[in-house]
C-alpha positions in Angstrom: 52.1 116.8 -173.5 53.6 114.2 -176.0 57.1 113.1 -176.8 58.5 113.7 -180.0 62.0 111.6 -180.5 63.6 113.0 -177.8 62.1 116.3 -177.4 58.8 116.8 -175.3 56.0 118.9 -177.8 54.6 121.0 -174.6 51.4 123.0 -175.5 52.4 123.4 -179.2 56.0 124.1 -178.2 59.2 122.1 -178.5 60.8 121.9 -175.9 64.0 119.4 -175.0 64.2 116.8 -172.7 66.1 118.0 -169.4 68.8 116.7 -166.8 68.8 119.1 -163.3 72.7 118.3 -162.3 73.3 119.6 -159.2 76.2 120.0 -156.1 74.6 118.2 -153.3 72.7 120.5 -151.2 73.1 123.3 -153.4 69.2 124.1 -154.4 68.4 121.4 -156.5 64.9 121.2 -154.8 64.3 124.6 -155.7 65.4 124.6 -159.5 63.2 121.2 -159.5 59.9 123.6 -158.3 60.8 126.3 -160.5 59.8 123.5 -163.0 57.3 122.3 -161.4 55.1 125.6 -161.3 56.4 126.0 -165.1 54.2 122.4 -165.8 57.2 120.5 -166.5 56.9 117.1 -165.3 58.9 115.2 -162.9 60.3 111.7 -164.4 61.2 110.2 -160.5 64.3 109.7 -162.4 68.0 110.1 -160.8 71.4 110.0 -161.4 73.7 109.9 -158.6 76.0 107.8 -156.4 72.8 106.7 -154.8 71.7 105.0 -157.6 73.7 102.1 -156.7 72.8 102.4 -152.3 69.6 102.5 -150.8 66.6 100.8 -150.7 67.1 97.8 -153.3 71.1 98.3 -153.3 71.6 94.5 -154.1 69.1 94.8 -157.2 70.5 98.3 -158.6 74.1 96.9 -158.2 73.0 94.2 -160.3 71.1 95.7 -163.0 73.0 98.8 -163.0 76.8 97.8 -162.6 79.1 98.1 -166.0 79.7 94.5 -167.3 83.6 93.0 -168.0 83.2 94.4 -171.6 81.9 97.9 -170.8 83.6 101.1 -170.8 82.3 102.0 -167.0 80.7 105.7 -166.8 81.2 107.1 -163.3 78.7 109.2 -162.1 79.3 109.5 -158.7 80.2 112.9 -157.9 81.2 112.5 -154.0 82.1 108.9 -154.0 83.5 106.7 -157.6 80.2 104.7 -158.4 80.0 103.5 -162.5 77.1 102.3 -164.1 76.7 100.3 -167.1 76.5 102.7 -170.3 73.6 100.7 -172.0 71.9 100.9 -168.6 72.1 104.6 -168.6 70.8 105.2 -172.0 67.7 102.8 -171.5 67.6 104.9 -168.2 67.5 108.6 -169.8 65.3 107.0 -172.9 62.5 105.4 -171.2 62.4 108.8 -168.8 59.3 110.9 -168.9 60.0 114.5 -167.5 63.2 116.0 -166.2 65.8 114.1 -164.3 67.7 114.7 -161.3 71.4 114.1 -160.0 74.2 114.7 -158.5 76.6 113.6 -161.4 80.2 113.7 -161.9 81.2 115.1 -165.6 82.3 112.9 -168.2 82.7 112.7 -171.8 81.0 109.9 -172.4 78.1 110.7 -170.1 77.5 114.1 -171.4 77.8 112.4 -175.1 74.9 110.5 -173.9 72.6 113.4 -173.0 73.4 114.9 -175.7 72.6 111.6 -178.3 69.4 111.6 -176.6 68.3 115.5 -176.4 68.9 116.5 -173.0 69.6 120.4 -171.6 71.7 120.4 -168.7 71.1 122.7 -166.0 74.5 122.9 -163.1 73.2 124.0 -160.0 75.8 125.0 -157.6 75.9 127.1 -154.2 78.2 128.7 -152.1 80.9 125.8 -150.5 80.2 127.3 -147.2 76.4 126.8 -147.4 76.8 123.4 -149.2 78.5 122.3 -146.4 76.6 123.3 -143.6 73.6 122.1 -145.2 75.2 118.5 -146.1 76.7 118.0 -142.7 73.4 118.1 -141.3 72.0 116.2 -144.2 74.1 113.2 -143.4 72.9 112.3 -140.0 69.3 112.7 -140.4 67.2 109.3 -140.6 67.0 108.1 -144.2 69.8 109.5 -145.7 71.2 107.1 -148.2 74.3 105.7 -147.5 73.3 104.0 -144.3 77.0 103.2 -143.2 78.6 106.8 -143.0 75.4 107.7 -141.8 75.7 106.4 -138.7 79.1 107.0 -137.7 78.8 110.4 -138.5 76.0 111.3 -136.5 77.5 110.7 -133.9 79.9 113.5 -134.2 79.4 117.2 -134.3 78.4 119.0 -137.0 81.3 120.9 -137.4 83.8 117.9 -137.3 81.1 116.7 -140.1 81.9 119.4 -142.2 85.8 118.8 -141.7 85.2 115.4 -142.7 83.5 116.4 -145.9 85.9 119.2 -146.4 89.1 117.0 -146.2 87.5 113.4 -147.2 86.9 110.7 -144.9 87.0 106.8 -145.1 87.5 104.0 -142.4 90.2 101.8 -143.7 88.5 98.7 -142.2 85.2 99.7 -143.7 83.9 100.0 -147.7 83.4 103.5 -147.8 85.2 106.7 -148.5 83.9 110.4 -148.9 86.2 111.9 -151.6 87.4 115.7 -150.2 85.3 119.0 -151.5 87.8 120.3 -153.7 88.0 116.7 -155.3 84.5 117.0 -155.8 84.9 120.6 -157.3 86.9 118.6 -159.7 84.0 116.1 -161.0 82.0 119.2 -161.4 84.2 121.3 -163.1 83.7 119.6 -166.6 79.7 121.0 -166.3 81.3 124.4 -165.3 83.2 124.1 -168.9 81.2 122.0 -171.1 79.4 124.0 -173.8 75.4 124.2 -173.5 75.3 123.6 -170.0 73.7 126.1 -168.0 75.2 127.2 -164.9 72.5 127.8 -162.1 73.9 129.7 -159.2 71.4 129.6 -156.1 72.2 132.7 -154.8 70.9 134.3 -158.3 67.7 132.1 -157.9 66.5 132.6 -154.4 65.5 136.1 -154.8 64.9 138.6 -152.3 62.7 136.3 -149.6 66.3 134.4 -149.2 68.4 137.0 -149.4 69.2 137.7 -152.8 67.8 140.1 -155.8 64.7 139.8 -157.3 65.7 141.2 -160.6 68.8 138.7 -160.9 66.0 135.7 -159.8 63.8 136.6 -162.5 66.9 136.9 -165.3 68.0 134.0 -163.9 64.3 131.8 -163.9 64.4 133.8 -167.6 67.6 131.9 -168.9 66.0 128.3 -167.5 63.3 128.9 -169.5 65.0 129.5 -172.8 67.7 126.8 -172.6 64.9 124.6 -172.5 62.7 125.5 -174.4 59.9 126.6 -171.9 58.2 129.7 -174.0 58.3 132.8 -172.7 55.4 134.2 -170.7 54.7 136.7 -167.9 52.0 135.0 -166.6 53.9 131.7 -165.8 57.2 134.0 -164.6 54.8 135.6 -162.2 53.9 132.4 -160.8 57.1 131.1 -160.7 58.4 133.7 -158.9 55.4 134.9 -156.3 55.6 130.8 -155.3 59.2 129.8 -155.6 60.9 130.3 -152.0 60.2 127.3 -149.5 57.9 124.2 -149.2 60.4 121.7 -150.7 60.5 118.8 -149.0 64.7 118.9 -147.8 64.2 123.1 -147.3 66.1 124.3 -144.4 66.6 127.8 -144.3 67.0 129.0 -147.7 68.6 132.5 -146.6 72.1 132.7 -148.9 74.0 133.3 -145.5 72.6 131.3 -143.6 75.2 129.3 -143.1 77.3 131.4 -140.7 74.9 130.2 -138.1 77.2 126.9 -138.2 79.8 128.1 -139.6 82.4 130.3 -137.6 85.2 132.8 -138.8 88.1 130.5 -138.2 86.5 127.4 -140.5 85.6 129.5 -143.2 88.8 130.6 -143.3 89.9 126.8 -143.5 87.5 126.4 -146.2 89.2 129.8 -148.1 92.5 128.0 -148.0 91.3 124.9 -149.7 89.1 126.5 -152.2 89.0 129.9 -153.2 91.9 129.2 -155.7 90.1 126.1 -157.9 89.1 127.5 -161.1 85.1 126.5 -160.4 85.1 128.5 -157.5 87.3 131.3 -159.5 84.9 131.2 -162.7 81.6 131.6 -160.8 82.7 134.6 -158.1 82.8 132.5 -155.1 85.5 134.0 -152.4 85.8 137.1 -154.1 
């Protein structure tokens, strides 16, 4: 496999360079392996609020942070982090594979994939299931943002998910988790944007986690042509017969699975507060 400019020549195909955007919790590990099995590499690139926290904060911050005389790009999709532009064009440039992240939409940003050949793939999930899984996300070891992290493990997992629903800072601390549907609202400019592909997990999963497996394979169909992956039945056998499971953040990947954690009267909290934003409206969630 060779790069070409900014397109990737993959056994005698073109095929374009590839950014896996993604609502946290909402597959992303699972779009990544559908990838994987198709032979597209893995750059070990991301884009995300946690490009600026975790191991080496002090040195990302540094390298990473707009300057005075920059117009700022914000990509953080749950909390406001900006990174220098010039940063994030070396970033994209120098990466070999797909990337990863959990971006908020700009015009500037999306300019930038764009200038330097990138397909965008928008994964997105049920709310209901995002949360759940992200509530207990958040207090396992490791998880990046090490303040939040530890005061909210100490609480239940359902008051997690209200404080992730509603947003939730401590005014005598540095951090502040904007609410869901102001998160819905970073995304929505993916949802809109032309040439992005929308990614629904419930039409990827299949029928091991609870969906169809005639929607999965349309669905693992329409990744392949927006990026240029050529069509094969071989490959799409493959793909399919070893997609469910084995990532490395994999919970339980059964679409409903959430109402294990979830109870009537809190989805019908999260109804009120979402079924009426136009992200949730345009893909069929809450119907």
């Amino acid at each position: 496999m060779l790069w070409s400019g900014t397109r990737r020549i993959m056994n005698g195909h073109d095929m374009s360079k590839v950014l896996i955007n993604s609502l946290p919790k909402s597959g992303t590990n699972m779009v990544q392996k559908c990838l994987d099995l198709a032979l597209v590499p893995y750059s070990g690139k991301s884009v995300a609020a946690s490009s600026a926290f975790g191991r080496y904060a002090a040195i990302k911050q540094v390298l990473r942070m707009p300057k005075a005389t920059e117009t700022p790009i914000m990509i953080g999709l749950e909390v406001p982090i900006s990174v220098s532009p010039r940063w994030l064009v070396s970033y994209l440039r120098r990466a070999d594979g797909y990337v990863t992240g959990h971006a908020a939409y700009s015009e500037h940003y999306h300019a930038i994939l764009r200038s330097q050949g990138y397909k965008t793939l928008q994964v997105i999930r049920h709310p209901c299931a995002v949360l759940a899984s992200w509530a207990s996300y958040i207090a396992e070891p490791g998880y990046y943002w090490r303040e939040p992290h530890i005061r909210l493990s100490k609480l239940s997992i359902k008051q997690r998910i209200d404080h992730l629903l509603n947003g939730w800072g401590d005014p005598f601390s540095s951090f502040y988790y904007r609410s869901f549907r102001s998160v819905l609202n970073q995304l929505q400019g993916w949802v809109d944007a032309e040439g992005v592909l929308i990614v629904k997990y419930e039409d990827i999963v299949g029928g091991k986690g609870g969906g169809d497996d005639n929607l999965q394979r349309d669905t693992i169909a329409n990744i392949f042509r927006h990026i240029g992956v050529p069509d094969d039945g071989v490959l799409m056998e493959r793909v399919v017969n070893q997609l469910y499971g084995g990532t490395h953040t994999f919970r339980n990947g059964q679409v409903d699975s959430w109402r294990r954690v979830i109870d009537p009267g809190l989805e019908s909290l999260i109804y009120d507060q979402l079924h009426d934003h136009p992200v949730m409206e345009r893909l069929g969630y809450f119907e």
